[in-house]
VEXDREN-2710 file (C-alpha; in Angstrom, 1 decimal):
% VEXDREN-2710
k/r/px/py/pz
1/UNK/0.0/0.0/0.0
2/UNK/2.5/1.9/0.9
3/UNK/4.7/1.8/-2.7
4/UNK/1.1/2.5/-4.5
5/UNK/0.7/5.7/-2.3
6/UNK/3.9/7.0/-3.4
7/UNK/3.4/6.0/-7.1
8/UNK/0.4/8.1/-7.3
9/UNK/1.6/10.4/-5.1
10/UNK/4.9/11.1/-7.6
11/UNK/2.3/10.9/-10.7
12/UNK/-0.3/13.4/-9.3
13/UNK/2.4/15.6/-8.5
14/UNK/4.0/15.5/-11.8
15/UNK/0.8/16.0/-13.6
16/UNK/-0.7/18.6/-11.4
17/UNK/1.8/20.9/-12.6
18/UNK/3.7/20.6/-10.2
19/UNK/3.7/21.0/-9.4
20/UNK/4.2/19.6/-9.2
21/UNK/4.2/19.2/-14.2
22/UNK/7.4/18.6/-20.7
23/UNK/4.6/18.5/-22.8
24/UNK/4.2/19.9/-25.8
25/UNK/2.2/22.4/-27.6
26/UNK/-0.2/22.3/-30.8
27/UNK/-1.8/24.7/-32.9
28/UNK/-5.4/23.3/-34.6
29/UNK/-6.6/20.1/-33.1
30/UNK/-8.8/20.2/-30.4
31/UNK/-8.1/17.9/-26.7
32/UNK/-10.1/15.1/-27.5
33/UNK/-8.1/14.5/-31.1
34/UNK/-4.7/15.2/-29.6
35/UNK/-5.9/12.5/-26.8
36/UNK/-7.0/10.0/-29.5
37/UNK/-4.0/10.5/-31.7
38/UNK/-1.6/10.3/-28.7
39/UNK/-3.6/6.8/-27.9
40/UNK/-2.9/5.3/-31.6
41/UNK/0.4/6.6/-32.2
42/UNK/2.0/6.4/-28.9
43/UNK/0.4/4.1/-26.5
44/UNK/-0.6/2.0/-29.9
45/UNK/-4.2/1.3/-28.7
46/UNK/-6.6/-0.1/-31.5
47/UNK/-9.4/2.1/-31.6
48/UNK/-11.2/-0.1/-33.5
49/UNK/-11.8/-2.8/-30.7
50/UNK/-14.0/-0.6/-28.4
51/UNK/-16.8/2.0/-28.7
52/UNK/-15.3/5.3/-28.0
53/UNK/-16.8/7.7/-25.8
54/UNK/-16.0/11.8/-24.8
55/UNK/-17.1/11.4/-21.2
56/UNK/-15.3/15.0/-20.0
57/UNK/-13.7/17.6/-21.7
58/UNK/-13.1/21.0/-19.6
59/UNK/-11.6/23.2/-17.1
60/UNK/-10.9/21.3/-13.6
61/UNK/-9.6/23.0/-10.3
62/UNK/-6.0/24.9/-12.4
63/UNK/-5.6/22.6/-15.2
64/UNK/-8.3/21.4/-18.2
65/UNK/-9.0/17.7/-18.4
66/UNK/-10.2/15.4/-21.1
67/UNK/-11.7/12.1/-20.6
68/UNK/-13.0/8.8/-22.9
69/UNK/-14.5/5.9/-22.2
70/UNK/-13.4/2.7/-24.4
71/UNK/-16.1/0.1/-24.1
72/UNK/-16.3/-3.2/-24.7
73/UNK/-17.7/-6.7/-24.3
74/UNK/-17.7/-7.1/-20.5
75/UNK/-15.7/-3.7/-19.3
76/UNK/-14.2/-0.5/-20.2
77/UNK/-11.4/1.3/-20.0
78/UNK/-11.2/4.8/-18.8
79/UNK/-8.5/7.5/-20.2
80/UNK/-8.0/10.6/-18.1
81/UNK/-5.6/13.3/-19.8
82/UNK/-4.6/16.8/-18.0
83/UNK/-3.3/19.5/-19.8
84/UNK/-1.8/22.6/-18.1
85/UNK/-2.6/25.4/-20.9
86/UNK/-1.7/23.8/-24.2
87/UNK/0.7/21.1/-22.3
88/UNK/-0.6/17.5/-21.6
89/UNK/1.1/16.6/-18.8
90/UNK/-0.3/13.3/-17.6
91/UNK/-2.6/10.6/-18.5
92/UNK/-3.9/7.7/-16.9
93/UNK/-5.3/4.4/-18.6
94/UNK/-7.4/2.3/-16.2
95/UNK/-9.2/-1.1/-17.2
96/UNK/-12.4/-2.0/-15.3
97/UNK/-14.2/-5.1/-15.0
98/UNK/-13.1/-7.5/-18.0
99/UNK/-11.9/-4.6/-20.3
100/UNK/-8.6/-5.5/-22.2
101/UNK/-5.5/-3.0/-23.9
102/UNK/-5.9/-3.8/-27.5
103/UNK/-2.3/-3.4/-28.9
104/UNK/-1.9/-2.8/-32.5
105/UNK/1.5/-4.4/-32.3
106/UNK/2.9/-6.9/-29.6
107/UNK/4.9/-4.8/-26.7
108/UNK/8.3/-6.0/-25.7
109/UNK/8.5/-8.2/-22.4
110/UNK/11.9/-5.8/-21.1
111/UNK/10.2/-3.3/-19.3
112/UNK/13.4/-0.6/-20.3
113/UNK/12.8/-1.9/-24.1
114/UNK/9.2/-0.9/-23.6
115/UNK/10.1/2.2/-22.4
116/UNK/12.7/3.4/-25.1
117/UNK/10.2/2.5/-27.9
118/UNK/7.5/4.6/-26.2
119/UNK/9.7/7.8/-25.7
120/UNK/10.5/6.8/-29.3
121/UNK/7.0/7.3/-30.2
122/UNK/6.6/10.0/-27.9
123/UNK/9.1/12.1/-29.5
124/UNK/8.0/11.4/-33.2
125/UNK/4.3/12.9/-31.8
126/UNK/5.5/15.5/-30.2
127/UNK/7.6/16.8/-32.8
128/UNK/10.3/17.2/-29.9
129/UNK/14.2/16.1/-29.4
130/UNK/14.0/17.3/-26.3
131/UNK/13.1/13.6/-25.0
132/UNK/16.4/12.6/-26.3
133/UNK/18.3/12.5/-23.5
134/UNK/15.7/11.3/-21.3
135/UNK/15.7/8.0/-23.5
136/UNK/19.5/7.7/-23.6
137/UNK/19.9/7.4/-20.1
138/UNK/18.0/4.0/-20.5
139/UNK/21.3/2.7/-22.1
140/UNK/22.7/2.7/-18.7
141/UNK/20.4/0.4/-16.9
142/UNK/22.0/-3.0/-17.5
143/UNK/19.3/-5.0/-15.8
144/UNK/15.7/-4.6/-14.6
145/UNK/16.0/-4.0/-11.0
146/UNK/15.1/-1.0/-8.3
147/UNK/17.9/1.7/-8.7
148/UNK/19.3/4.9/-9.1
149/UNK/21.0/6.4/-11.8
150/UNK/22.5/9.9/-12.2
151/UNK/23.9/11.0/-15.5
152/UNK/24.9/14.9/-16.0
153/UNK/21.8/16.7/-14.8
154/UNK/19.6/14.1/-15.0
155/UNK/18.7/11.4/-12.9
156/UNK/16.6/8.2/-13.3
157/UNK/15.0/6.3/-10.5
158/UNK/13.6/2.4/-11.3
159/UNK/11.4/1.1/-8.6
160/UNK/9.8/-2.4/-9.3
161/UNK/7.1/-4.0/-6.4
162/UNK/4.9/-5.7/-8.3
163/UNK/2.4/-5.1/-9.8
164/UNK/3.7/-1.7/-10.7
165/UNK/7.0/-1.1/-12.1
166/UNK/7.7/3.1/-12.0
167/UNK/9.9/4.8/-14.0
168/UNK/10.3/8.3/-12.9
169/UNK/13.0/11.1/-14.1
170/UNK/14.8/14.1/-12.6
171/UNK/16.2/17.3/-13.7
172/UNK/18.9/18.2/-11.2
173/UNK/19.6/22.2/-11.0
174/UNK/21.9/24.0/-9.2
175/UNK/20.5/26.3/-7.2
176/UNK/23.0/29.3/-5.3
177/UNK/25.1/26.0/-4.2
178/UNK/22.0/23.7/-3.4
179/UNK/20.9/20.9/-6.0
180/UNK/17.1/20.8/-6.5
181/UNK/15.4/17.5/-7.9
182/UNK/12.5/18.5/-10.4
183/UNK/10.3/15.6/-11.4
184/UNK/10.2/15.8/-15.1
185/UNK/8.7/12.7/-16.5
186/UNK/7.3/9.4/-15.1
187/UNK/5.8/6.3/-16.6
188/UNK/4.0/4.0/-14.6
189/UNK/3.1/0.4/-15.0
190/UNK/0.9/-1.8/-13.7
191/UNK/0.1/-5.5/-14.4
192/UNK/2.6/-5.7/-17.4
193/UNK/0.8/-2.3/-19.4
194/UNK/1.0/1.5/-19.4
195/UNK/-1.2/2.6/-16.4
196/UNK/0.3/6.5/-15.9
197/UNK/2.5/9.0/-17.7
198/UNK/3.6/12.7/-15.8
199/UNK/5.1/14.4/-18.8
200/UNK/6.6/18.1/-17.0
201/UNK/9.6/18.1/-18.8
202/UNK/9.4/20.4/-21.0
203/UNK/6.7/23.2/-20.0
204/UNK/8.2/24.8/-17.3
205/UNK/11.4/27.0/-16.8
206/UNK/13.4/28.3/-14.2
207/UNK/13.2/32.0/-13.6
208/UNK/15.9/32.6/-11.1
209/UNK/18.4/30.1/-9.6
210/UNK/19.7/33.0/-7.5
211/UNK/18.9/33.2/-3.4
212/UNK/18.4/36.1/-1.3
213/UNK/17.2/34.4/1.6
214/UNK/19.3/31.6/3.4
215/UNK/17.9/29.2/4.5
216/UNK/18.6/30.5/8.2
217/UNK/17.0/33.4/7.4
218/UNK/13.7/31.4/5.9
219/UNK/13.5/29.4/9.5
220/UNK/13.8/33.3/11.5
221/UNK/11.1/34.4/8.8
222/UNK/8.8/31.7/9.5
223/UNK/9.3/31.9/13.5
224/UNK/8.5/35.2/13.4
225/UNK/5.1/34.8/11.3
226/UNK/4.6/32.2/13.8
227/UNK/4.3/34.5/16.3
228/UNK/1.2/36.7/14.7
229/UNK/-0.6/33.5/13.3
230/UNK/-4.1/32.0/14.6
231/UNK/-6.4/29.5/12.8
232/UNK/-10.0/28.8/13.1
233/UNK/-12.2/25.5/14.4
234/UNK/-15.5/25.1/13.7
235/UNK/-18.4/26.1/12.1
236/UNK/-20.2/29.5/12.4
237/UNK/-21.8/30.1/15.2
238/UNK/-19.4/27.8/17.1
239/UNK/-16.4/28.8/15.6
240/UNK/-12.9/28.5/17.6
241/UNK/-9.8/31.0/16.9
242/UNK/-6.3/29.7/18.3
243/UNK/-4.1/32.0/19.3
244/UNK/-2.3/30.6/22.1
245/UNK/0.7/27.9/21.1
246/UNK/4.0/26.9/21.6
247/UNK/6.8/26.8/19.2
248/UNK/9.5/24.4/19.8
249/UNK/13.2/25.1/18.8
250/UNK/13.9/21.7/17.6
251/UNK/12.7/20.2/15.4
252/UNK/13.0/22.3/12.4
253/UNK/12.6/21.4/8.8
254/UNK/13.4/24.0/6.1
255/UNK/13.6/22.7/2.5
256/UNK/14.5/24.0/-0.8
257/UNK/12.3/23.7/-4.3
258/UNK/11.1/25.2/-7.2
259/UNK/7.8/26.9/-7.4
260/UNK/5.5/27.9/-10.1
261/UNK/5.2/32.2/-9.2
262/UNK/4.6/33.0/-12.6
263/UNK/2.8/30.9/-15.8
264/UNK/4.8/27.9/-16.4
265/UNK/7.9/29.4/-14.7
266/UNK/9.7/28.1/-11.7
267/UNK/11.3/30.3/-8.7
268/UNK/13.4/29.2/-5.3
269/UNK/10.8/28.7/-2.3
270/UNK/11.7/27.8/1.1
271/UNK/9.3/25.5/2.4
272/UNK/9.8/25.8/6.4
273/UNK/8.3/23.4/9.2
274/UNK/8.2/24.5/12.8
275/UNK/6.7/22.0/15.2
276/UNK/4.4/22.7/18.3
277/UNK/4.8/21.5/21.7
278/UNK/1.3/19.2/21.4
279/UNK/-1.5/18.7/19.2
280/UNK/-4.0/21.6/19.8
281/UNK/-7.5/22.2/18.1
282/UNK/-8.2/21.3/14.8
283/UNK/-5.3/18.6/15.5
284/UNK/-2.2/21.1/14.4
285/UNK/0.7/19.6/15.3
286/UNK/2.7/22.8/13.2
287/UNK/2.3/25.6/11.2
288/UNK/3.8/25.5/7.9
289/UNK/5.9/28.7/5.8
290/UNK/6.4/29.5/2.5
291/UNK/8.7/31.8/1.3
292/UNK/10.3/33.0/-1.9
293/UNK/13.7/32.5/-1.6
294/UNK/14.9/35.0/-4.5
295/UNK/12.7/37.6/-3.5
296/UNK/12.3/37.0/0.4
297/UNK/8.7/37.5/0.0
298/UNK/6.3/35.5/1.8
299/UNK/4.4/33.0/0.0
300/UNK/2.1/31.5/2.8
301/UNK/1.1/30.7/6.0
302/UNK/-1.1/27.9/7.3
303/UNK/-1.2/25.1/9.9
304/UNK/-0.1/21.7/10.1
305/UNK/-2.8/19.1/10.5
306/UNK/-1.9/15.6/11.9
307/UNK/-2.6/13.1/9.0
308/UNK/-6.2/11.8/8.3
309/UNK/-7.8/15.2/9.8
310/UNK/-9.1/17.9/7.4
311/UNK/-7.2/21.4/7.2
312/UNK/-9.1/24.0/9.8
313/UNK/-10.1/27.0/8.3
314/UNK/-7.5/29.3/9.3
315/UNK/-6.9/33.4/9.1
316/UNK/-3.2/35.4/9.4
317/UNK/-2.4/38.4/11.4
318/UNK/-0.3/41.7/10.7
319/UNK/0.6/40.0/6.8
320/UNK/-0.8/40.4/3.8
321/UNK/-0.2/37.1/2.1
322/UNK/0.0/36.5/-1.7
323/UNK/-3.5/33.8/-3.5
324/UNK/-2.2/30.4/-2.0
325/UNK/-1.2/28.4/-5.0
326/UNK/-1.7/24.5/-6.2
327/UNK/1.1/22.4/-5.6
328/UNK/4.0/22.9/-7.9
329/UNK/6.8/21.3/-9.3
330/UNK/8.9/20.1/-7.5
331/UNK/7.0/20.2/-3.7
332/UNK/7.6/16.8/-3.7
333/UNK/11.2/17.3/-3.2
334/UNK/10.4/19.2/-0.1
335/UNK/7.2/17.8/1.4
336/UNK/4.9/14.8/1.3
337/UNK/2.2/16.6/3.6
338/UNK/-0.5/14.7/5.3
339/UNK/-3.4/16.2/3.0
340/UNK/-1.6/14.8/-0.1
341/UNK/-1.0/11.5/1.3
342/UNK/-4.7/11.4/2.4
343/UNK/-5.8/12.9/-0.8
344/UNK/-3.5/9.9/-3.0
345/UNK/-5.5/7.1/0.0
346/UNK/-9.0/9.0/-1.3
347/UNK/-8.3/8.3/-4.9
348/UNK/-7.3/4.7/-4.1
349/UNK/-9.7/3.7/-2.6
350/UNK/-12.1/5.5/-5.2
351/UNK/-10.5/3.5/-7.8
352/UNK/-11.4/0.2/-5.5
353/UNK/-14.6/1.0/-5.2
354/UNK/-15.3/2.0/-9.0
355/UNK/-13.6/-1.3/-9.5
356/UNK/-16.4/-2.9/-7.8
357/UNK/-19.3/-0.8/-9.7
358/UNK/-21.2/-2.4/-13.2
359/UNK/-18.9/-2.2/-16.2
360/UNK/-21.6/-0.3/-18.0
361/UNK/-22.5/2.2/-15.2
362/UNK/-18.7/4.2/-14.7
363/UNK/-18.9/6.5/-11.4
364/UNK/-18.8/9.7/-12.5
365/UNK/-15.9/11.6/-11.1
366/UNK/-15.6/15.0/-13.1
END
């Protein structure tokens, strides 16, 4: 359970723009083509063996989203694409009930041969070479096993439990002396076929890589936030404010990432952790910072929340904080919060019970 929580966890990170989030741009066809053409040319689906359905094609939450439904004979199987602007960035192919991936071609049984041929495809689609030397670093992976491997500024993690075997890349980038991991692409399967790619390789760029906060400073920012901040319980009329709390000196976590400040560009961002001396209302074990590290500009502000709990409302004191953002790319270097891990458990067990549902009735999750 664990290794599936941190598959989807990496995935929804990648695609969400994260930011956690390349991709590639068209001019002319519309989402539902580019989602079709990308499933016959890349993933090498036969159309022909199912009956084809638009189920969802719009804006979600900060990204748009395209979905079809292939039926056939006993099941379905359900394709969910994101796109952030014109850049997909993930898709997910899940089989329900009896359903079956109807290859056009037969698939090679090495798992890194699998892999090469699809970025193959990928790139031929995409009309990209940037993908190039994300497929080259496969020629270093001499057999099919978990590992690590870090070539120039890229690195490539393997991680095989079955039934999923994860391949997930990294742009490393220097940052004022500090190396930053950036999740840039990750392919996912499970059962022997495709289940997920997170395509944010190529999307996203890095506005600044210089720091004018340390990360001393960021933890003497934070403590001092700290010290105006309260948070609400409740629900009107019997709504709690907490004020009073205790700040411990130790622990302290302060991480460094790359953000999303501005469209599709990424700036340093001190995440910063300061513990609590107990659990208090609203079960806040912390309160959490963010803070632009280029521009020493406070990001946000908001409370820790022991896992399985739902975030209080909460309200700031004497700071005017910037529109909290999604998650971006590369929070997962720095954080896996207890919302997100509760949020990847919710769409688990979502997936179990849709599992469970008529092959001809899909839930509808839009």
């Amino acid at each position: 359970m664990r290794y599936i929580v941190f598959v989807l966890l990496v995935s929804l990170l990648l695609f969400q723009a994260l930011p956690w989030a390349g991709g590639f741009t068209f001019s002319g066809p519309s989402r539902p083509d580019l989602v079709l053409s990308f499933l016959r040319e890349v993933i090498l689906l036969d159309l022909s063996k199912y009956n084809v359905t638009l189920l969802f094609d719009g804006l979600t939450l900060d990204h748009n989203r395209t979905r079809f439904k292939l039926e056939e004979t006993g099941g379905y199987v359900e394709v969910d694409c994101r796109f952030k602007g014109s850049f997909m960035t993930w898709c997910m192919i899940s089989k329900y009930g009896n359903a079956a991936l109807h290859y056009v071609e037969a698939e090679p049984e090495s798992y890194v041969e699998r892999v090469r041929k699809l970025l193959d495809r990928y790139e031929g689609w995409s009309g990209d070479t940037a993908y190039k030397e994300i497929r080259n670093i496969l020629w270093l992976v001499t057999k099919e096993k978990n590992q690590t491997i870090v070539h120039g500024s890229l690195k490539l993690t393997i991680s095989i439990c079955e039934p999923f075997v994860d391949f997930q890349w990294y742009r490393i980038i220097m940052v004022d002396g500090y190396s930053v991991e950036l999740p840039s692409l990750g392919i996912t399967f499970e059962g022997g076929e495709l289940h997920i790619l997170g395509d944010t390789y190529r999307p996203f760029k890095v506005g600044n890589t210089s720091l004018k906060i340390s990360k001393e400073e960021a933890i003497g920012m934070a403590r001092r936030l700290a010290g105006n901040f309260s948070w609400k319980v409740g629900v009107e009329p019997n709504v709690t404010v907490v004020r009073e709390f205790k700040v411990l000196e130790e622990p302290v976590q302060a991480s460094l990432s790359l953000w999303e400040r501005e469209p599709l560009t990424l700036y340093p961002h001190w995440h910063v952790t300061l513990y609590l001396d107990k659990t208090y209302p609203g079960f806040v074990t912390g309160i959490m910072v963010g803070i632009w590290a280029d521009t020493g500009e406070t990001h946000y502000i908001k409370p820790l929340v022991a896992s399985g709990y739902p975030t209080p409302p909460q309200e700031t004191a004497g700071e005017d904080l910037s529109k909290e953002q999604p998650l971006q790319p590369g929070q997962m270097v720095i954080i896996v919060a207890a919302l997100t891990t509760a949020a990847a458990i919710s769409l688990l067990a979502a997936k179990k019970m849709r599992r469970k549902a008529s092959p001809t009735k899909p839930a509808n999750h839009n």
